[in-house]
N, C-alpha and C positions, 0 to 999 in steps of 0.2 A: 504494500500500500504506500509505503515513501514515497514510491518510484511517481504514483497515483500525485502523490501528491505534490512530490518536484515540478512536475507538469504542469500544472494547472499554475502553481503558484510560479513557473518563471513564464510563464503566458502574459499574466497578471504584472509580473514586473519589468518584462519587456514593453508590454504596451504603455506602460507608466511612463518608462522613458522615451518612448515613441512621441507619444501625446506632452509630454511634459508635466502629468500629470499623477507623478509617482508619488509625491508628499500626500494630495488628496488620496489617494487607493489606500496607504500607509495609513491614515486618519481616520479612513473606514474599515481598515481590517484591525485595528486596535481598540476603536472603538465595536466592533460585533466581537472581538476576541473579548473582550472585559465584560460583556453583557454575558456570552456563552458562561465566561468565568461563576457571574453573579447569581445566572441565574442558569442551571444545567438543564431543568427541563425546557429549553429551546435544543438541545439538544436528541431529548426525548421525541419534541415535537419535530423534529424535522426526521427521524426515523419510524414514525406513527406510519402504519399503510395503512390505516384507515383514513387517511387522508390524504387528497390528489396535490397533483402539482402545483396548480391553479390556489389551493386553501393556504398553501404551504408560502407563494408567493405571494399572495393576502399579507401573511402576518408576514413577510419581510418586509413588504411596504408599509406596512401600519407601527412596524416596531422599529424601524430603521431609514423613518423617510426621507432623509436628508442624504444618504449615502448615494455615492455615486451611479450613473447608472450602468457602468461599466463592471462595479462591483457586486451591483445584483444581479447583474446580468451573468456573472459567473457564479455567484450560489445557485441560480437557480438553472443553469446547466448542470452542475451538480444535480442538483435532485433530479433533474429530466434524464439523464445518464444512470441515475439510480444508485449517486454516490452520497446517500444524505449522511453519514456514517464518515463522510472524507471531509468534508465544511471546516472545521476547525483546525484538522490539519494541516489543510490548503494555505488556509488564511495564516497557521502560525509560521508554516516553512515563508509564504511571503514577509512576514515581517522580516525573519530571520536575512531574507535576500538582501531586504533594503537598510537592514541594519548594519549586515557586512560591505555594503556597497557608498553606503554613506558613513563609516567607519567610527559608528555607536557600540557602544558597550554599556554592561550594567556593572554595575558594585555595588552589594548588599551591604547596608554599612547599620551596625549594634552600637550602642551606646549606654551607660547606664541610666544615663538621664536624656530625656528628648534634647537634640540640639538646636540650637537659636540660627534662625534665616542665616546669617552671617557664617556661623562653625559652616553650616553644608556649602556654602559656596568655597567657602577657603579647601574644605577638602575636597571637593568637586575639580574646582582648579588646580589643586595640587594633584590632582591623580589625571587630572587630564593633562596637564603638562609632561608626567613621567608615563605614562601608558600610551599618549602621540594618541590619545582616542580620544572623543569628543562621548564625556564621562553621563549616564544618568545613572541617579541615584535612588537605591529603595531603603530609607532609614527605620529603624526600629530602638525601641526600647528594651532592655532586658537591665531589671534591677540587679540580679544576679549577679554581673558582670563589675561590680561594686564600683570603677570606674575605667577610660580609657576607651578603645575604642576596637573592636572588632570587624575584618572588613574582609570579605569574600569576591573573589574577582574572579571569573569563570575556571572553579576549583582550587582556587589558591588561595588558601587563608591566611591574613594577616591580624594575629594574635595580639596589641598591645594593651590588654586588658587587664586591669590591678588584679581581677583573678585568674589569671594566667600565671603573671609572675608570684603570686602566694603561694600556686599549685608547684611552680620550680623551684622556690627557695623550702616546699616542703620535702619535697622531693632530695633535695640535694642535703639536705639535715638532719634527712632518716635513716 
């Protein structure tokens, strides 16, 4: 099904850059990628065969009326192909194209305390300056982490957490 879905989604990102209109396609596949996220029975509903094509494109218009129409135009070849089961797929490999292509990364970045507008930009730029990538960030809170900063970059963790180093100075005194 990759393969399924490679397809579909460098269609999707070729015509983007065809059209010049690869940001808008990106804005609608992240936007219905976050909806599938929120809400899974859209995913339920687009596998229903008790319901036609026709019912299935209803509620893409009705739930996503502002998306382009190049982008329903390919969900709903999907369904008419009888690939409802490949929808999110599709649309996550496109991200993935335009993120590699526009040369975005994510960093999951832990804290023990929520950080102020200011901390996330200072480390946003600072990792975007040493990663040569144009950085977003997903921050989170873990009290746990007593303070310091935890930070995940496709598999590579960066441990500078007061409970990292309590864990090695226990470690080294045992």
């Amino acid at each position: 099904m990759a393969e399924v879905s490679q397809c579909y989604a460098t269609a999707l990102f070729e015509l983007g850059l065809e059209t010049l209109q690869l940001d808008r396609y990106y804005q609608d596949a992240l936007l219905i990628r976050d909806i599938f996220n929120i809400e899974p029975r859209y995913n339920d509903l687009f596998a229903n065969p008790r319901l036609t094509v026709n019912e299935k494109e209803m509620v893409i218009n009705k739930v996503f009326p502002n998306i382009s129409l190049e982008t329903a135009g390919l969900i709903i070849l999907l369904l008419k192909k009888k690939r409802e089961t490949d929808v999110f797929n599709v649309l996550q490999r496109f991200i993935q194209l335009v993120r590699e292509y526009k040369n975005i990364i994510t960093v999951w970045v832990l804290s023990a305390v929520a950080l102020s507008d200011e901390q996330k930009r200072r480390i946003q730029t600072e990792l975007s300056g040493k990663l040569k990538k144009q950085v977003e960030m997903e921050t989170r809170v873990d009290s746990s982490l007593i303070g310091g900063l935890l930070i995940r970059i496709n598999g590579m963790v960066i441990d500078g957490t007061i409970k990292k180093h309590l864990q090695t100075l226990k470690k080294r005194f045992a």
